[in-house]
C-alpha positions as CSV (number, residue, x, y, z in Angstrom):
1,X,24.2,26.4,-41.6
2,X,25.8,23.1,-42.3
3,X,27.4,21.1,-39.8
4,X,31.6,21.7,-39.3
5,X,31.7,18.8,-37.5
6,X,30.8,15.3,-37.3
7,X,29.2,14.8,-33.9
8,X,28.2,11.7,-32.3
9,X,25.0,11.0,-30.3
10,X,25.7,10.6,-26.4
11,X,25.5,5.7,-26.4
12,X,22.1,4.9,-25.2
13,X,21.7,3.4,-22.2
14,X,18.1,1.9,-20.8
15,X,16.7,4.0,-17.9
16,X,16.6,2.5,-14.8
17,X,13.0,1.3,-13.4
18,X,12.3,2.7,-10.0
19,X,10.6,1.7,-7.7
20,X,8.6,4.1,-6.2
21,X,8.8,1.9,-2.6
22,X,7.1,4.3,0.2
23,X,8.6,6.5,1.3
24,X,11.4,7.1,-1.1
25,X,11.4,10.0,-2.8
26,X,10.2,9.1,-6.3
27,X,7.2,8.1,-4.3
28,X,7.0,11.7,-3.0
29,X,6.9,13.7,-6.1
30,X,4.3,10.7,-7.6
31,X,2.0,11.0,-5.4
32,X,2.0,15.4,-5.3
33,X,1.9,14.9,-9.1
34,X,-1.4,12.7,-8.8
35,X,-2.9,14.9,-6.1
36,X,-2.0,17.9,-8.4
37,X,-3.7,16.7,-11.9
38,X,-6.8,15.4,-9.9
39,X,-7.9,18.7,-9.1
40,X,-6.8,20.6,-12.5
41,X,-9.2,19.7,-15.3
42,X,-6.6,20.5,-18.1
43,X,-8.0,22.6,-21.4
44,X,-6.2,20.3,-23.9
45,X,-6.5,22.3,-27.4
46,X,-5.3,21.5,-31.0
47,X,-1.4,22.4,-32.5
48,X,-2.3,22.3,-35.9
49,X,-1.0,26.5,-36.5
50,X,2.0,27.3,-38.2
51,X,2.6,30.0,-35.3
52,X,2.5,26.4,-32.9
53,X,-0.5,28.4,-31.0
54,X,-3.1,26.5,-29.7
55,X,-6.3,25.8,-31.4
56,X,-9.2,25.7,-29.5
57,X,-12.9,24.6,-30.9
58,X,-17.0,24.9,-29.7
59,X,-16.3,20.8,-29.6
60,X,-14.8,19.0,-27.0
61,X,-14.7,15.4,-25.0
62,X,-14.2,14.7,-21.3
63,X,-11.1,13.0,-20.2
64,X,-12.0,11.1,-17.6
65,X,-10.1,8.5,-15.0
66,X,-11.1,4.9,-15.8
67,X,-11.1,3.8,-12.5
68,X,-13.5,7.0,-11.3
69,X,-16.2,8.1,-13.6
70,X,-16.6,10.8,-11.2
71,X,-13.1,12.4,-11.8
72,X,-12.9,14.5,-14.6
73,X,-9.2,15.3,-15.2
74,X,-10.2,18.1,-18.3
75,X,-11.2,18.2,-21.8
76,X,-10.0,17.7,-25.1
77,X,-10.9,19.9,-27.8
78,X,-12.3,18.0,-31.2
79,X,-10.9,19.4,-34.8
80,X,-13.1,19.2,-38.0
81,X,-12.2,19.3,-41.1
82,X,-11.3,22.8,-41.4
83,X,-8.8,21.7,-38.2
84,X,-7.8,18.6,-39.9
85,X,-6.9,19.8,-43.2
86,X,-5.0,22.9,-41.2
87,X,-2.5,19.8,-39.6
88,X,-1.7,18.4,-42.7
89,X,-0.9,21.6,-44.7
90,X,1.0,22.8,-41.4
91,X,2.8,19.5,-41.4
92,X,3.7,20.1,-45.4
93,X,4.5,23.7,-45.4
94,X,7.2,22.6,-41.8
95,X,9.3,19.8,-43.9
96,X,11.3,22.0,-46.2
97,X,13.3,23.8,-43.2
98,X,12.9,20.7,-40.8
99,X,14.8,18.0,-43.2
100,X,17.5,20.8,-44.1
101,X,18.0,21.3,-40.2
102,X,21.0,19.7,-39.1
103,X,20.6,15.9,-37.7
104,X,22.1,17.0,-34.6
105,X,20.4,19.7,-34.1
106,X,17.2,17.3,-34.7
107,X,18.4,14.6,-32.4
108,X,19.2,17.3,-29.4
109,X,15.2,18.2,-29.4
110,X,14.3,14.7,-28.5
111,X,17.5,13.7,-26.4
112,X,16.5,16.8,-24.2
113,X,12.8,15.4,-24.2
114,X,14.1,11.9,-23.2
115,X,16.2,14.0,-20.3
116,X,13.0,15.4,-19.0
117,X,10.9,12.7,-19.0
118,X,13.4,10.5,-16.6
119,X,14.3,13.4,-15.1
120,X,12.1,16.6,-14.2
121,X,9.2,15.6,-15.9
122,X,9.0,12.2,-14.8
123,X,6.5,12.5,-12.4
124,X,4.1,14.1,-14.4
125,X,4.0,11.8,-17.4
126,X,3.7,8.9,-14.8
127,X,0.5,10.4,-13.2
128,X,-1.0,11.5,-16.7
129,X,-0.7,7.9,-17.6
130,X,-2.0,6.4,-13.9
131,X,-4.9,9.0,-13.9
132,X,-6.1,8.2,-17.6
133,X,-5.1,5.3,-18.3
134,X,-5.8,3.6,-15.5
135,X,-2.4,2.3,-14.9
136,X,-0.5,0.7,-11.2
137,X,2.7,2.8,-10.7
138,X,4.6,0.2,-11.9
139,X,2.8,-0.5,-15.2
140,X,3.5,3.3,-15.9
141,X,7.3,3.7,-14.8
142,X,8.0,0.9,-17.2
143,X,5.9,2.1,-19.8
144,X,5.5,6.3,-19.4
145,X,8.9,7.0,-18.1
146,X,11.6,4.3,-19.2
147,X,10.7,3.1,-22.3
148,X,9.5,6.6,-23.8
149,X,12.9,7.7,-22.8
150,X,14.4,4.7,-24.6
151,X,12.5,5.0,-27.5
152,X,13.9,8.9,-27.6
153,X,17.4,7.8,-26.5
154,X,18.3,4.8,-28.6
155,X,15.9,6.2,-31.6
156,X,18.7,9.3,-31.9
157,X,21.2,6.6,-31.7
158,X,19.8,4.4,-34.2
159,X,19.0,7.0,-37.0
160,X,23.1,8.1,-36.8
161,X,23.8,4.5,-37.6
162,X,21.6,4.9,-40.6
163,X,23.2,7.8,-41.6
164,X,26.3,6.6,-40.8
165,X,26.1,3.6,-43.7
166,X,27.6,4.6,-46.4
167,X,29.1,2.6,-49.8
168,X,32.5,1.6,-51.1
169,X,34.2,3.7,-53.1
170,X,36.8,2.9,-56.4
171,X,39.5,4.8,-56.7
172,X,39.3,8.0,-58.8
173,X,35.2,8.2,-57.1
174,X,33.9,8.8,-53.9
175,X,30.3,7.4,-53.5
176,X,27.9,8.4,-51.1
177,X,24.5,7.8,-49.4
178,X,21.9,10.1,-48.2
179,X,18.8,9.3,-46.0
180,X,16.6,11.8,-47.2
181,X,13.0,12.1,-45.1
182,X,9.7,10.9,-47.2
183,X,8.5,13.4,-49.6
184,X,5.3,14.4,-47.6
185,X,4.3,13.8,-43.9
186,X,3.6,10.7,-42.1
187,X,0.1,10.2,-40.2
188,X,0.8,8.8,-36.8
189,X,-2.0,6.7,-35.3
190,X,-2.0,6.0,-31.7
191,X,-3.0,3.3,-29.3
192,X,-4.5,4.3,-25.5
193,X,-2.7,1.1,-24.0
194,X,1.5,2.4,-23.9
195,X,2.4,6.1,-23.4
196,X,5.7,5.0,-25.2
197,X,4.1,3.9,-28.4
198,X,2.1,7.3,-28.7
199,X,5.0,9.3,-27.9
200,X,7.2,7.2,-30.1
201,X,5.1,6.9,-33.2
202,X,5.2,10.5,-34.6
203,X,9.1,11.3,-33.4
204,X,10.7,8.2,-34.6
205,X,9.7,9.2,-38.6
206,X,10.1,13.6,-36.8
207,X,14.0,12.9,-36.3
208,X,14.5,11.6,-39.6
209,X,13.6,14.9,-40.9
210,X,9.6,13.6,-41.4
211,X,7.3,16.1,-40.0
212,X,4.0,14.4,-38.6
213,X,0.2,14.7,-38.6
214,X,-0.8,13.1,-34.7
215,X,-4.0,11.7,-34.2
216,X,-4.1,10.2,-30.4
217,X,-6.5,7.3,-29.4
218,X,-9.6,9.7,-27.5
219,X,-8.8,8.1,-24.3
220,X,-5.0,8.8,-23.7
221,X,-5.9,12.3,-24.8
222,X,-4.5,13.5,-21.1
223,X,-0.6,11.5,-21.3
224,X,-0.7,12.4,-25.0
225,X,-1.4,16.0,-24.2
226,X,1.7,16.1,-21.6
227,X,3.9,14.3,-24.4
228,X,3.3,17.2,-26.9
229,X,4.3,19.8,-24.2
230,X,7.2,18.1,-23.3
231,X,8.3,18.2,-26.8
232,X,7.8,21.4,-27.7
233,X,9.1,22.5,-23.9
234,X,12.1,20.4,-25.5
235,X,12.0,23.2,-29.1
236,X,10.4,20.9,-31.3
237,X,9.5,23.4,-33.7
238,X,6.2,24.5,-34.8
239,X,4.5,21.8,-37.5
240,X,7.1,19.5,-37.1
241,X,4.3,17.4,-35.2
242,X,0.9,18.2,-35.3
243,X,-1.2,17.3,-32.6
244,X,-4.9,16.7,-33.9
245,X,-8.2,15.5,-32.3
246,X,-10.9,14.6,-34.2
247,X,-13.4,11.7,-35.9
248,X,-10.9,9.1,-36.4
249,X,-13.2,8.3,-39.9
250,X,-12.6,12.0,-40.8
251,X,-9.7,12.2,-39.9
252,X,-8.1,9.4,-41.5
253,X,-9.9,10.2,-44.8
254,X,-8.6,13.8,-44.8
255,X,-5.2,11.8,-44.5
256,X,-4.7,9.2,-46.8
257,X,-6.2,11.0,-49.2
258,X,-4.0,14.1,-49.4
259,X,-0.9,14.0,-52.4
260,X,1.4,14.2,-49.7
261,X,1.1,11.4,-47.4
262,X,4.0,9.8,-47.7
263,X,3.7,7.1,-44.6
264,X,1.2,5.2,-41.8
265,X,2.6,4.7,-38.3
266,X,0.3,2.9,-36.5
267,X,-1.1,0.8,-33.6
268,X,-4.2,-0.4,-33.2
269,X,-6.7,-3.0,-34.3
270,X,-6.1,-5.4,-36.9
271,X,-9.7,-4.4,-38.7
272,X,-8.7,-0.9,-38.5
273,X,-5.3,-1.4,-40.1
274,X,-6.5,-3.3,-43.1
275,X,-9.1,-0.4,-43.7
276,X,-6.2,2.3,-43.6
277,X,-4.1,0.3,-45.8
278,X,-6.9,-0.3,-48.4
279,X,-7.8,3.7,-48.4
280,X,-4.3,4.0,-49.3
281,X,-4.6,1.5,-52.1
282,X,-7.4,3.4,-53.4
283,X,-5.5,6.4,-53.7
284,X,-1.8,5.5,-55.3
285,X,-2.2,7.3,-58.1
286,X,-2.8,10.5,-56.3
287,X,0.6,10.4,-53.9
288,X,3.8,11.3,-55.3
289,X,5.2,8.1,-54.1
290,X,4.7,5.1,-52.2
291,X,3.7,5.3,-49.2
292,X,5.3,3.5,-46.1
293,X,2.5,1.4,-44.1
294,X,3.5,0.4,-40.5
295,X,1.4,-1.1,-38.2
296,X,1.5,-3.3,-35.2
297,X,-2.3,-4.2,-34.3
298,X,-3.8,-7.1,-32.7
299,X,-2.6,-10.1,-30.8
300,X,-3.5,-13.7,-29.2
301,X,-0.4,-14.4,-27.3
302,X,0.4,-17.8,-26.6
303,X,1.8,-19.9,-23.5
304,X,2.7,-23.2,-23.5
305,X,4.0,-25.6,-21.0
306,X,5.9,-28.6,-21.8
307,X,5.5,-31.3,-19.3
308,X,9.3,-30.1,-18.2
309,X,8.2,-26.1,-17.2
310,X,9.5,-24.9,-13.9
311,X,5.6,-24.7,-12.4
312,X,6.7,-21.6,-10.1
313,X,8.0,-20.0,-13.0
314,X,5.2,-20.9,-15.2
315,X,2.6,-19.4,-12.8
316,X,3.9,-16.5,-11.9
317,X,4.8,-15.8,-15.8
318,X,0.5,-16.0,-16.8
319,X,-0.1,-14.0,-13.5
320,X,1.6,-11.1,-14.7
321,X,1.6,-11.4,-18.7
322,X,-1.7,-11.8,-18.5
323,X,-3.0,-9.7,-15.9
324,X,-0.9,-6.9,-15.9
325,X,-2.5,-3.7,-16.7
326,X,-5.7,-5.6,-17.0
327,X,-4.5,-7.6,-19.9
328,X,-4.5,-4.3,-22.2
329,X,-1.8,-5.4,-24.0
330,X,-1.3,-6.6,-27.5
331,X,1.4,-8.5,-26.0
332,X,-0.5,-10.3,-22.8
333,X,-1.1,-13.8,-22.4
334,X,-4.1,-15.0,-23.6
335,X,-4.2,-18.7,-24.0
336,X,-2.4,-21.3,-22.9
337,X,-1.4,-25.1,-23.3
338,X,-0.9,-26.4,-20.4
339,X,0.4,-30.6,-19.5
340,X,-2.6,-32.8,-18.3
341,X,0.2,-34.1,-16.1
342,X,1.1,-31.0,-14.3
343,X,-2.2,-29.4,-14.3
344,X,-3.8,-30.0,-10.9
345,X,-1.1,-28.8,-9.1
346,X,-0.7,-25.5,-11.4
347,X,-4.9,-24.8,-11.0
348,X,-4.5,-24.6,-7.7
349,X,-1.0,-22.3,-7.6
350,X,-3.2,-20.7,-10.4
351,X,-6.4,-19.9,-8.6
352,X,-4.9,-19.0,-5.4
353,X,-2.5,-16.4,-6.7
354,X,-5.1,-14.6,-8.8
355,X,-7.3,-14.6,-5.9
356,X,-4.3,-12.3,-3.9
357,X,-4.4,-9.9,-6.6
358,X,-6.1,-6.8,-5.1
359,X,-8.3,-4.6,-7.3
360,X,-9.3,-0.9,-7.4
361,X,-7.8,2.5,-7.9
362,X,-4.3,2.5,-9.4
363,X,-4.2,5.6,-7.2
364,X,-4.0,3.1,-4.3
365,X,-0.5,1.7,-4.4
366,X,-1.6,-1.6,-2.7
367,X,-3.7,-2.5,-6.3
368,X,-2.3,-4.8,-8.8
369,X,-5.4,-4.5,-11.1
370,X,-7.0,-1.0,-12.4
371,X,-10.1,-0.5,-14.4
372,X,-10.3,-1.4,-17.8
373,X,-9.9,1.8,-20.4
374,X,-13.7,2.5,-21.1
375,X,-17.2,1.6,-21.3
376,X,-17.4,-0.3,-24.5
377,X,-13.9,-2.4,-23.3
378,X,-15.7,-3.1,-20.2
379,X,-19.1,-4.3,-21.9
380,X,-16.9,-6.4,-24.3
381,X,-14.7,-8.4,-22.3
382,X,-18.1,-9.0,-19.9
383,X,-19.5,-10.5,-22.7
384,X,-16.7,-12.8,-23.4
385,X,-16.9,-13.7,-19.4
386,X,-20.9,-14.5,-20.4
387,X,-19.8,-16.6,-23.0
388,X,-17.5,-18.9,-20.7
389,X,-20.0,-19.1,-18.6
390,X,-22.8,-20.2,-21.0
391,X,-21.0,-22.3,-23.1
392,X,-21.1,-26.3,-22.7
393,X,-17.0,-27.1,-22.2
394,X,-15.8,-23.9,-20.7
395,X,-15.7,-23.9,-16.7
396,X,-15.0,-20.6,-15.2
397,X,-11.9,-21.4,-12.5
398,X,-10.8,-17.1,-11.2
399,X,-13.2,-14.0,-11.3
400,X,-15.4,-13.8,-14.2
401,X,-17.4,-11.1,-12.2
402,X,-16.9,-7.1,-13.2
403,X,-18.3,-3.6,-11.8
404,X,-19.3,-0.7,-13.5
405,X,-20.6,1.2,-10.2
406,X,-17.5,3.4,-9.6
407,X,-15.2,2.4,-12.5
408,X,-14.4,-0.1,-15.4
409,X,-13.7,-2.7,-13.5
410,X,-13.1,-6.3,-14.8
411,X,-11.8,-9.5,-12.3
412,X,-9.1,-11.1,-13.5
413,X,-10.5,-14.2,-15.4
414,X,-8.9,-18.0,-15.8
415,X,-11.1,-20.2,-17.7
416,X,-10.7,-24.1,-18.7
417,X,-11.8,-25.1,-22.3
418,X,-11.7,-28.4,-23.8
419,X,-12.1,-26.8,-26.8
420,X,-9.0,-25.8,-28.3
421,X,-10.6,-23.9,-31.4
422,X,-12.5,-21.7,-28.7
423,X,-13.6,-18.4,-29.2
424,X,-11.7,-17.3,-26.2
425,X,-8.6,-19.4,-27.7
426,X,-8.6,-17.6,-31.0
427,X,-10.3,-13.8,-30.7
428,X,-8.4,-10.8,-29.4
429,X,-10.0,-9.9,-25.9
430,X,-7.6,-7.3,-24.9
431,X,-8.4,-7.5,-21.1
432,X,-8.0,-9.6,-17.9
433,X,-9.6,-12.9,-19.1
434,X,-6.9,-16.1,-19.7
435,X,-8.2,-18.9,-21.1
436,X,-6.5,-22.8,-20.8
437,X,-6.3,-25.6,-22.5
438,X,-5.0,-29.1,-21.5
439,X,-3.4,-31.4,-23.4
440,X,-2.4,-35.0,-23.1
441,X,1.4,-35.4,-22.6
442,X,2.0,-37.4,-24.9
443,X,0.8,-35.1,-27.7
444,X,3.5,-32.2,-27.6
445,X,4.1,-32.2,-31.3
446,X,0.6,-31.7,-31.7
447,X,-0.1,-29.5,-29.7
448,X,2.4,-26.7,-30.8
449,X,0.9,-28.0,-34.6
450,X,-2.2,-26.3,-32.7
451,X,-0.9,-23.2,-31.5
452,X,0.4,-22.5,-34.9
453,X,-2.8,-23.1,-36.9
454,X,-5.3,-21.7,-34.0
455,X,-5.2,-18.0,-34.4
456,X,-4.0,-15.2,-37.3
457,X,-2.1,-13.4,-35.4
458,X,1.7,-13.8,-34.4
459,X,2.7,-11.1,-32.1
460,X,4.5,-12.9,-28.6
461,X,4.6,-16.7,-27.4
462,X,6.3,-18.2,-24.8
463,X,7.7,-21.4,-24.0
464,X,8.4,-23.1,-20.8
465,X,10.5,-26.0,-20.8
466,X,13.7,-27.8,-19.3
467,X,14.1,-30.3,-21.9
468,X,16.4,-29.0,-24.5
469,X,15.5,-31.1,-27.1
470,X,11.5,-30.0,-26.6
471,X,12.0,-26.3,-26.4
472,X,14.3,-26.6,-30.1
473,X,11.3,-28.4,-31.4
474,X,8.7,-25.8,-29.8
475,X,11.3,-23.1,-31.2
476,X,11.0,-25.1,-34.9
477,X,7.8,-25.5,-35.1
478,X,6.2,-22.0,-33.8
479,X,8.8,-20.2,-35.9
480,X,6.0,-18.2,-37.8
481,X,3.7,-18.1,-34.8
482,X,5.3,-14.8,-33.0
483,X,7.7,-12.3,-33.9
484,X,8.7,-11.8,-30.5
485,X,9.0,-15.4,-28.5
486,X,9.9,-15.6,-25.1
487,X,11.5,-18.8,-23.7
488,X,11.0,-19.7,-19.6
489,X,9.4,-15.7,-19.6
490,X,5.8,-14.1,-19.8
491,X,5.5,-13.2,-23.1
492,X,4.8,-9.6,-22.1
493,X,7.4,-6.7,-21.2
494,X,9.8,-6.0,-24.6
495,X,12.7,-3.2,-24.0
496,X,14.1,-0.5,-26.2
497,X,16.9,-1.9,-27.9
498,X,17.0,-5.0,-26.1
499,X,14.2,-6.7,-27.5
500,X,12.7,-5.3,-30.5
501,X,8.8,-5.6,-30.8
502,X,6.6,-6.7,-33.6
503,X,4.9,-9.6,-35.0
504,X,3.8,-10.6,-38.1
505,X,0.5,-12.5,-40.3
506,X,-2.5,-10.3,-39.1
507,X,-0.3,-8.6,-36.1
508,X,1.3,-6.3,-38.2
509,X,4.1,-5.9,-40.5
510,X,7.0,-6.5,-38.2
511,X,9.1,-3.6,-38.4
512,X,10.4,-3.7,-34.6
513,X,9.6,-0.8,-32.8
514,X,12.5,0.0,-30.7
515,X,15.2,-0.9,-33.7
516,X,16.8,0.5,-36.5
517,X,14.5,-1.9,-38.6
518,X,11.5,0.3,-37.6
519,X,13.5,3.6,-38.3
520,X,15.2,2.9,-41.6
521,X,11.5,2.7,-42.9
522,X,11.2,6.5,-42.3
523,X,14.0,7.4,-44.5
524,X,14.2,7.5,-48.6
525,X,17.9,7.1,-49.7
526,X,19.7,9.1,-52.0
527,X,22.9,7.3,-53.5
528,X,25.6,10.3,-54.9
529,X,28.5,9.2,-56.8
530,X,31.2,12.1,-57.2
531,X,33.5,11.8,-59.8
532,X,37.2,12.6,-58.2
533,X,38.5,12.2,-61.9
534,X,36.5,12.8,-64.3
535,X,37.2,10.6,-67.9
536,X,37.7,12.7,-70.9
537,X,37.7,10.4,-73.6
538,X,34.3,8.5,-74.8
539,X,36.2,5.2,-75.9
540,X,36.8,2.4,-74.3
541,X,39.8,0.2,-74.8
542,X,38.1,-2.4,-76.3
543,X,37.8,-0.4,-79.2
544,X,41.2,-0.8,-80.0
């Protein structure tokens, strides 16, 4: 039935952060919650059915707690391609009744979902992501509960706006726009790193009418899991999203190269990326239109200091943009251009505060640092510690140690490079290792020359400066080198709606998660001109 009336969507509000001190009562219900999914080794099947039942399969992975090897929290059942192909004809065969389903009616599913998760739910979804993701409490509030909810919230609100735009009108016509969904289903791609970003990749294209074909990263399979039940304990309808575990190969080839993919949401690597969009290339002349690529993938986020920086400011912004949740962001700081001036008295603010930061079960409130997501992270960033160590003009300053015994654990690394075209200065480490490099004073302007050329990405930057006239030229300069640049902040820690997230050159295609931007992509307009009175003579006046 169509709408008789023209509703609007409750004005979005960002969810308070809390702070789950002890003893409150937020604390309470966290810490049950934790004690609860460490002892339940979850069954996490397939929803790939048009029925919405499970799917269960003879192949499955363990989903186990970074931080204890030991702790297996359950298992996550593997499709093939008999499971895979099922998703994306489920997905196909749900669109025709999902995009005729009133928007509200759409938009109350995920508003109710956003409801839960700061509400009734919230406690779950925050241990999910502590237990297997091997986030501190604080790294999952702002991540699991508020900005999921914000993404749901001030998504709803943004796809009315779209809606809402319409054209002018002349007189004797009434013109109109419609945002019709993509013709086909969108293939969502998930990272393990934010909760938010794999709950909002497949229901920011779902409330446009899109239905969507989920693949979660293998080792967020647990918060994912709990993200699909809250939506469908929210009504989302049966094939609207499917949830699929698999090969990511397989799966991805089964994807792109179906006639109706219509659209890539994705986050992830940069390699990985360019490989999706070139399987797409290969197959345009099998889709029934162009597909929508959007990604947001790697990262090499900038710092730097001009000889002005607040140094209090300065040093607490690198302790926490870039060892917060182990530096497993593709928005943490990761090198950083520091004054020759102002250096010896920041190296040893530097060294001492990393030195406080305590290390070891996120499950332990008093930890700032977790383990790192898995094995092959862990052997990884080692090997980037090795390099520092080995390498003639790198000099180790913090950590640069790790154990494997009990969990992924990695110490939170500073290293000093007189070499500004580093590896560590231009590769994407994703994890707790911060690299510096100092520059004379006097060479400002070619310095943020540097910053610009040094890596291909252009995600976050910051800039720390009292001088007025330095931070416009920083701002001038580096104006390609992030799509999200911080000024006297970490470059870390983007909000729904407040700051919209994305960068650009090999960091992705910018479309600002957390915008309208990002949403109008998910939409196909339809433009409807409705003759009020209707001309009934072929000539024109001209014609005398």
């Amino acid at each position: 039935m169509s709408s008789l009336s023209l509703p609007k969507v409750p004005p979005p509000k960002n969810e308070p952060i809390l702070a789950h001190a002890p003893g409150s009562a937020e604390r309470k219900l966290l810490e049950a919650a934790l004690a609860a999914q460490a002892g339940a080794q979850v069954d996490i099947p397939l929803y790939v059915e048009p029925d919405g039942r499970p799917t269960r399969t003879t192949r499955h992975i363990d989903v186990r707690a970074p931080h204890d090897h030991a702790l297996l929290l359950g298992r996550a059942h593997r499709g093939g391609a008999a499971e895979i192909s099922r998703a994306i004809e489920t997905a196909v065969a749900a669109q025709h009744a999902w995009e005729r389903t009133p928007f509200e009616e759409r938009a109350a599913i995920f508003l109710r979902a956003a409801d839960a998760i700061a509400g009734r739910d919230r406690a779950r979804i925050l241990a999910a992501t502590m237990h297997g993701q091997s986030k501190t409490v604080h790294q999952a509030e702002i991540d699991a509960a508020c900005e999921l909810a914000d993404f749901l919230r001030w998504n709803v609100w943004f796809a009315e706006r779209i809606l809402a735009e319409q054209p002018i009108s002349s007189e004797g016509i009434w013109n109109r726009a419609e945002a019709r969904p993509l013709e086909g289903f969108v293939y969502a791609v998930t990272p393990f790193n934010f909760t938010a970003i794999a709950g909002n990749l497949p229901t920011a294209p779902a409330m446009l009418g899109n239905t969507v074909v989920w693949k979660p990263a293998d080792n967020a399979m647990l918060s994912a899991w709990h993200v699909m039940e809250i939506l469908r304990e929210a009504g989302l309808p049966p094939g609207v999203i499917t949830f699929v575990s698999g090969d990511p190969v397989e799966v991805s080839r089964l994807a792109l190269s179906h006639p109706r993919f219509a659209g890539l949401h994705f986050t992830g690597s940069t390699a990985v990326f360019q490989q999706l969009w070139k399987q797409a290339a290969e197959h345009l002349s099998v889709y029934r239109g162009y597909p929508r690529l959007v990604g947001e993938t790697g990262g090499k986020d900038f710092i730097v200091a001009h000889p002005s920086a607040d140094l209090a400011a300065l040093a607490t912004a690198i302790v926490r943009g870039g060892y917060e949740f182990q530096g497993q962001k593709c928005s943490a700081a990761s090198r950083l251009y520091l004054p020759r001036s102002r250096w010896p008295q920041l190296k040893d603010a530097l060294t001492a505060e990393i030195g406080k930061l305590q290390m070891g079960p996120v499950t332990d409130f008093g930890n700032f640092v977790g383990a790192v997501i898995d094995k092959k992270a862990f052997d990884r960033i080692r090997g980037y510690q090795q390099h520092a160590k080995t390498t003639p003009g790198h000099t180790v300053l913090a950590g640069g140690g790790g154990d494997a015994e009990r969990g992924w654990f990695i110490e939170p690394t500073l290293v000093e490079t007189t070499d500004p075209k580093s590896r560590l200065m231009q590769e994407e480490i994703f994890g707790p290792l911060v690299t510096a490099y100092v520059y004379d004073d006097a060479r400002w302007a070619e310095t943020l020359r540097l910053i610009d050329e040094t890596s291909p990405y252009a995600l976050t930057g910051a800039i720390f400066s009292l001088d007025t006239a330095a931070t416009i030229e920083a701002k001038d300069v580096l104006l390609h080198a992030a799509g999200n640049l911080y000024i006297n902040d970490k470059p870390t820690g983007a909000v729904v709606g407040q700051q919209p997230f994305g960068g650009a050159r090999a960091s992705g295609t910018n479309d600002k998660a957390g915008s309208l931007w990002n949403l109008i992509r998910w939409v196909s307009p339809r433009t409807v001109k409705e003759a009020l009175t209707s001309p009934r003579d072929w000539r024109y006046p001209y014609l005398g």
